[in-house]
ChimeraX commands (.cxc) that place a marker at each C-alpha (Angstrom):
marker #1 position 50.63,83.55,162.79 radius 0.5
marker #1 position 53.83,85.01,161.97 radius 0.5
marker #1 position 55.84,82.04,161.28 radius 0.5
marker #1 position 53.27,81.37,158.59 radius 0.5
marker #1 position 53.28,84.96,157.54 radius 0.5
marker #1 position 57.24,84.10,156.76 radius 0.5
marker #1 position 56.77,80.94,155.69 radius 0.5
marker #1 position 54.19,82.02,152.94 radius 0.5
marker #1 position 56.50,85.10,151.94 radius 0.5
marker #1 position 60.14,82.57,151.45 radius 0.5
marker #1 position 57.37,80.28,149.43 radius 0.5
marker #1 position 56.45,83.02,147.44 radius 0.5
marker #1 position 59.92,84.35,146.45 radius 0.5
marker #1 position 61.19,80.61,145.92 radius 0.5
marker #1 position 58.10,79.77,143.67 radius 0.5
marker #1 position 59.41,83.58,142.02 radius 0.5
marker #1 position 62.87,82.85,141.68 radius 0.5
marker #1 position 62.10,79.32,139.93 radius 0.5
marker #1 position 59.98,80.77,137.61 radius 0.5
marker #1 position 62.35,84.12,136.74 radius 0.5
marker #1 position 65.54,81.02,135.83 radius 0.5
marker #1 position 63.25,79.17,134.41 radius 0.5
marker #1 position 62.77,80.92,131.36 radius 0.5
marker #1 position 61.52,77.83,128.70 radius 0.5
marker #1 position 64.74,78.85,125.78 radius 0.5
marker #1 position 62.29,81.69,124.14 radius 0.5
marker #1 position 63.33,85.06,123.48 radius 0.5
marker #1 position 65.12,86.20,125.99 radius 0.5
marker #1 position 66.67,83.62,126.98 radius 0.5
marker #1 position 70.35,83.60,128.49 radius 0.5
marker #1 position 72.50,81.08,126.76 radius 0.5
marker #1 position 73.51,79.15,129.74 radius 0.5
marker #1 position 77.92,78.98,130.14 radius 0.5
marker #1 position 79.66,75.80,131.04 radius 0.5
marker #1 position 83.16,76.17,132.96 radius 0.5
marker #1 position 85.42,76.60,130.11 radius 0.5
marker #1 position 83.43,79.26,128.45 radius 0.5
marker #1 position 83.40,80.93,132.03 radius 0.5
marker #1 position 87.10,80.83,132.10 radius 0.5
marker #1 position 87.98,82.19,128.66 radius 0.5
marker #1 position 85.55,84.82,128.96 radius 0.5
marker #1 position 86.90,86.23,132.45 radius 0.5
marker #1 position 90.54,85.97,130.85 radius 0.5
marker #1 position 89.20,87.87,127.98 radius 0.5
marker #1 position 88.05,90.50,130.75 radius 0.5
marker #1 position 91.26,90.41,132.54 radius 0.5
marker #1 position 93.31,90.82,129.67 radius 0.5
marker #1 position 91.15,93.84,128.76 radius 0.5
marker #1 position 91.77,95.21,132.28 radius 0.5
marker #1 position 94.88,94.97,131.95 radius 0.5
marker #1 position 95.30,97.48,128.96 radius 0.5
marker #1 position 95.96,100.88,129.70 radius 0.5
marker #1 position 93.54,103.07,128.57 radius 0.5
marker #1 position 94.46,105.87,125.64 radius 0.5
marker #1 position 94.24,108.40,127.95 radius 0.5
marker #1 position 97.14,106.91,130.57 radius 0.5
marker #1 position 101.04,106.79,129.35 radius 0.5
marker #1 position 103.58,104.59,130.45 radius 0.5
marker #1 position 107.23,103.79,130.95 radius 0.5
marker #1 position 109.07,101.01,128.98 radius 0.5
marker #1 position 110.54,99.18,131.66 radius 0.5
marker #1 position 114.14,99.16,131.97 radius 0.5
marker #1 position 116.01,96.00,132.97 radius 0.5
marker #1 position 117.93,96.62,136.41 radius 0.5
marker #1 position 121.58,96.87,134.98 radius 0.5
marker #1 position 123.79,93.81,136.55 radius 0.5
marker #1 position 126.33,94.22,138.84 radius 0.5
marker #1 position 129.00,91.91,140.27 radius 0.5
marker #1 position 128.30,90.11,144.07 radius 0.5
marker #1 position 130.98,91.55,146.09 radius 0.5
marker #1 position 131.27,88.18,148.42 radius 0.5
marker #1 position 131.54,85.84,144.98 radius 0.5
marker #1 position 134.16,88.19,143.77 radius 0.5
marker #1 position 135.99,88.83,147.39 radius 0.5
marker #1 position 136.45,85.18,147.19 radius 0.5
marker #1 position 137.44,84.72,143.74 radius 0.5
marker #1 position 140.27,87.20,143.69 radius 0.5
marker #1 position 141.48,85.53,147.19 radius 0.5
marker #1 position 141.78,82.29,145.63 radius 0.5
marker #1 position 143.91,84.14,142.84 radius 0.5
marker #1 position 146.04,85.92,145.25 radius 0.5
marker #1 position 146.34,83.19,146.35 radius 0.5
marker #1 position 146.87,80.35,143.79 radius 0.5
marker #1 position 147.62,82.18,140.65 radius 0.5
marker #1 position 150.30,84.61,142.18 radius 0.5
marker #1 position 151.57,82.67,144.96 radius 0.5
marker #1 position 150.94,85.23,147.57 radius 0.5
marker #1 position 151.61,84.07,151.03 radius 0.5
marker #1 position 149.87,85.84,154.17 radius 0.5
marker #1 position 146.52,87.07,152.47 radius 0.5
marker #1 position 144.26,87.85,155.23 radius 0.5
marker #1 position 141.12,89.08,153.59 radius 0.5
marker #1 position 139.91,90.61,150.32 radius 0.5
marker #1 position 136.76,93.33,150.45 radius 0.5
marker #1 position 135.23,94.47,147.12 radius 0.5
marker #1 position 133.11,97.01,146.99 radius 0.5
marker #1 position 129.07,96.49,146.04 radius 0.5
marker #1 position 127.08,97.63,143.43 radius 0.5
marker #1 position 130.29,97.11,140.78 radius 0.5
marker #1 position 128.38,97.25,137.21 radius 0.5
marker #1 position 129.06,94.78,134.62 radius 0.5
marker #1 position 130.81,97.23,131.78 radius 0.5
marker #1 position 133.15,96.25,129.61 radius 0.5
marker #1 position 136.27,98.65,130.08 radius 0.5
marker #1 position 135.89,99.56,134.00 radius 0.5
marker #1 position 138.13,99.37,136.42 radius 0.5
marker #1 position 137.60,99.45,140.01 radius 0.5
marker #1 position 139.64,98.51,143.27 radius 0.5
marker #1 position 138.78,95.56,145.73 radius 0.5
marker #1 position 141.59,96.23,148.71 radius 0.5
marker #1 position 143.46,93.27,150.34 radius 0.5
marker #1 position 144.81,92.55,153.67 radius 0.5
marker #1 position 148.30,90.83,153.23 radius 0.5
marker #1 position 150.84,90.35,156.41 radius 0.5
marker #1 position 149.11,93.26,157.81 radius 0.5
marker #1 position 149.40,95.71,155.10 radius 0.5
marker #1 position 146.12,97.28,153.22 radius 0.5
marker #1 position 146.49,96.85,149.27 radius 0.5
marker #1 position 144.38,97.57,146.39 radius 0.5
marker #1 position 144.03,95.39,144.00 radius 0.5
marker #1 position 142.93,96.58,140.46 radius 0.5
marker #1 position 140.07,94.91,138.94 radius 0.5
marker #1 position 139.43,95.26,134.91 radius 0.5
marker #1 position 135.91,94.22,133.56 radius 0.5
marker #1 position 136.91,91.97,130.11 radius 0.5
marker #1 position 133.29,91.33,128.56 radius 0.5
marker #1 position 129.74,91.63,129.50 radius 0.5
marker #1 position 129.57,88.21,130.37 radius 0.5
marker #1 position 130.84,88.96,133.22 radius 0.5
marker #1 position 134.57,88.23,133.12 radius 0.5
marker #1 position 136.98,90.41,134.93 radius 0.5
marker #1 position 140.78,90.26,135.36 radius 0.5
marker #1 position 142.70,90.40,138.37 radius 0.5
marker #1 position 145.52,92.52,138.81 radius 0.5
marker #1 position 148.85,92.09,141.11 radius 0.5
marker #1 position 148.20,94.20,144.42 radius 0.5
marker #1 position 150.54,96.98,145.11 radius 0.5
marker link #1:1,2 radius 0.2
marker link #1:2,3 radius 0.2
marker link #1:3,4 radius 0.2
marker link #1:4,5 radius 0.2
marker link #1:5,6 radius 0.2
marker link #1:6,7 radius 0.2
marker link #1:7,8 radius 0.2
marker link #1:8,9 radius 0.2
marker link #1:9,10 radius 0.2
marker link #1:10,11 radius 0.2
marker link #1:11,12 radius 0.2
marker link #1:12,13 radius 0.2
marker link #1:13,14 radius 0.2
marker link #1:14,15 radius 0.2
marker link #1:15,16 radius 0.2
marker link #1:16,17 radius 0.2
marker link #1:17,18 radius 0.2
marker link #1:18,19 radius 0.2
marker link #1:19,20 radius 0.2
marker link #1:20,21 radius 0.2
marker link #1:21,22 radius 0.2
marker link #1:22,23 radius 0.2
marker link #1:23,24 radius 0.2
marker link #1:24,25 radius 0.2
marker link #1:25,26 radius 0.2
marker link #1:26,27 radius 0.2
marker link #1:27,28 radius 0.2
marker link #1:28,29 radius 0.2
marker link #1:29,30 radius 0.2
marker link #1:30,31 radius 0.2
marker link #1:31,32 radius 0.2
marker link #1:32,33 radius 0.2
marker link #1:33,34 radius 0.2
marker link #1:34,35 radius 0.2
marker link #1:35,36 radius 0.2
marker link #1:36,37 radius 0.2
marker link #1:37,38 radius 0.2
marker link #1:38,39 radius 0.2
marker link #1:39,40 radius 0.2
marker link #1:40,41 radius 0.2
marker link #1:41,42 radius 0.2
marker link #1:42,43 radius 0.2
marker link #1:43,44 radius 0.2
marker link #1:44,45 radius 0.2
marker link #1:45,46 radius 0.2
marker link #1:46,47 radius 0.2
marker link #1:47,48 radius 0.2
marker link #1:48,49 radius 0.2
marker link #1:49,50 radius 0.2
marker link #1:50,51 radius 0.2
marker link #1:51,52 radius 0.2
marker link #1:52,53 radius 0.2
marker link #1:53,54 radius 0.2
marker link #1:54,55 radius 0.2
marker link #1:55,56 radius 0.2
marker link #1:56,57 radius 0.2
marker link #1:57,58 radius 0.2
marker link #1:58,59 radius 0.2
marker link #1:59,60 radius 0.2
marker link #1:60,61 radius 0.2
marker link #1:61,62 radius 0.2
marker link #1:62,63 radius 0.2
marker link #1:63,64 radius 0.2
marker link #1:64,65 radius 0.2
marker link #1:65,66 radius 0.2
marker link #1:66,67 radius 0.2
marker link #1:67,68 radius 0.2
marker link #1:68,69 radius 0.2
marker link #1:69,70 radius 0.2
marker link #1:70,71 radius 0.2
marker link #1:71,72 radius 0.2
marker link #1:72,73 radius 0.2
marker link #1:73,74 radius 0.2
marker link #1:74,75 radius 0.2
marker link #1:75,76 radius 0.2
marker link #1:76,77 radius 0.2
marker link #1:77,78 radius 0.2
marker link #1:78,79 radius 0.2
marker link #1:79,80 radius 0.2
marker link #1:80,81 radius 0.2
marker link #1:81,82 radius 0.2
marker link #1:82,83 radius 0.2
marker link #1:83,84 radius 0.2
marker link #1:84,85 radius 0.2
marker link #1:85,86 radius 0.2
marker link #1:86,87 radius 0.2
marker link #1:87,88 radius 0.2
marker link #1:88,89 radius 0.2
marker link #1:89,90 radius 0.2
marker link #1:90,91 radius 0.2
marker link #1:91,92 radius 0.2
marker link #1:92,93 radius 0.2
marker link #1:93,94 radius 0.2
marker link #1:94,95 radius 0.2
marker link #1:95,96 radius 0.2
marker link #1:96,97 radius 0.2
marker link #1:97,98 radius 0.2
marker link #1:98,99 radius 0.2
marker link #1:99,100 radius 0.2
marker link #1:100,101 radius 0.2
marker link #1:101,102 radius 0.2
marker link #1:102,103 radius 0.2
marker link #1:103,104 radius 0.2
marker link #1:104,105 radius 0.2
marker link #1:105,106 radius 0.2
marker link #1:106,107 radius 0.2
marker link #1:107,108 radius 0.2
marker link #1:108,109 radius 0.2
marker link #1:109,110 radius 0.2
marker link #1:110,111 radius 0.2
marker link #1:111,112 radius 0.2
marker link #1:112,113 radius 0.2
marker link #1:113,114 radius 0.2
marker link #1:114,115 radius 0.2
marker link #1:115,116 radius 0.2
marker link #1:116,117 radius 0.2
marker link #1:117,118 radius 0.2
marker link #1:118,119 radius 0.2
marker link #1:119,120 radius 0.2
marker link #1:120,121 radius 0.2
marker link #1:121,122 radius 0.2
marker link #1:122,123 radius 0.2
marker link #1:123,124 radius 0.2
marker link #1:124,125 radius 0.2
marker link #1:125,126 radius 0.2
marker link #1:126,127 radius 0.2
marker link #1:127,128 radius 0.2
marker link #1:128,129 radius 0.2
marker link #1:129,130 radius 0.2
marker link #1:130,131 radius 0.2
marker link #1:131,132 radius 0.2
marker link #1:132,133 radius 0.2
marker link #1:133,134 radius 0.2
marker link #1:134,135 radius 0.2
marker link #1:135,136 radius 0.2
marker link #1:136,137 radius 0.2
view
């Protein structure tokens, strides 16, 4: 008795549900959506997510201001030692991080020659990134 008291009650609300979707196209009718009308309306809905609201402010974002990469500069200016002014006995070149790419500053990266600790001056030339090398000492 009760499996047909459950079997007559999932008829029932399957024999419902058919009827409710089938609605014949008269009034009232739901226009029914195909895939790419599903898609551009839920990007319409996420783009008007995204938007703040009137009531909310917010920050223009700021690009992160670029700095040089100490280990592709320690290298550089140890190949210049180096090569370009013939220094014999470099041991190793440290520059510090977080150097910012602005055209005008000066900063020190310090070299180890024959045992001796030596700064050597560094000059920013242009925002592209070009810096010049100066003699240790």
């Amino acid at each position: 008795m009760r499996v047909r008291t459950v079997l007559l009650v999932m008829l029932s609300g399957g024999c419902l549900l058919l009827a409710a979707c089938d609605s014949g196209g008269g009034k009232g009718a739901r226009p029914s959506l195909t895939l790419a009308e599903t898609t551009s309306s839920s990007t319409a809905v996420e783009s008007m997510v995204s938007r703040p609201s009137d009531d909310t402010t917010s920050a223009p974002l700021t690009p992160l201001p670029r700095v040089f990469d100490p280990h592709v500069m320690r290298d550089s200016v140890l190949r210049i030692l180096t090569d370009s002014y013939g220094i014999e006995g470099v041991e190793s070149v440290t520059c510090p991080p977080d150097q910012p790419v602005e055209v005008g500053l000066t900063f020190e990266c310090t070299a180890v020659v024959d045992g001796d600790t030596q700064p050597v001056p560094i000059t920013v030339k242009n925002e592209d990134g070009e810096y010049e090398v100066g003699y240790p000492g």
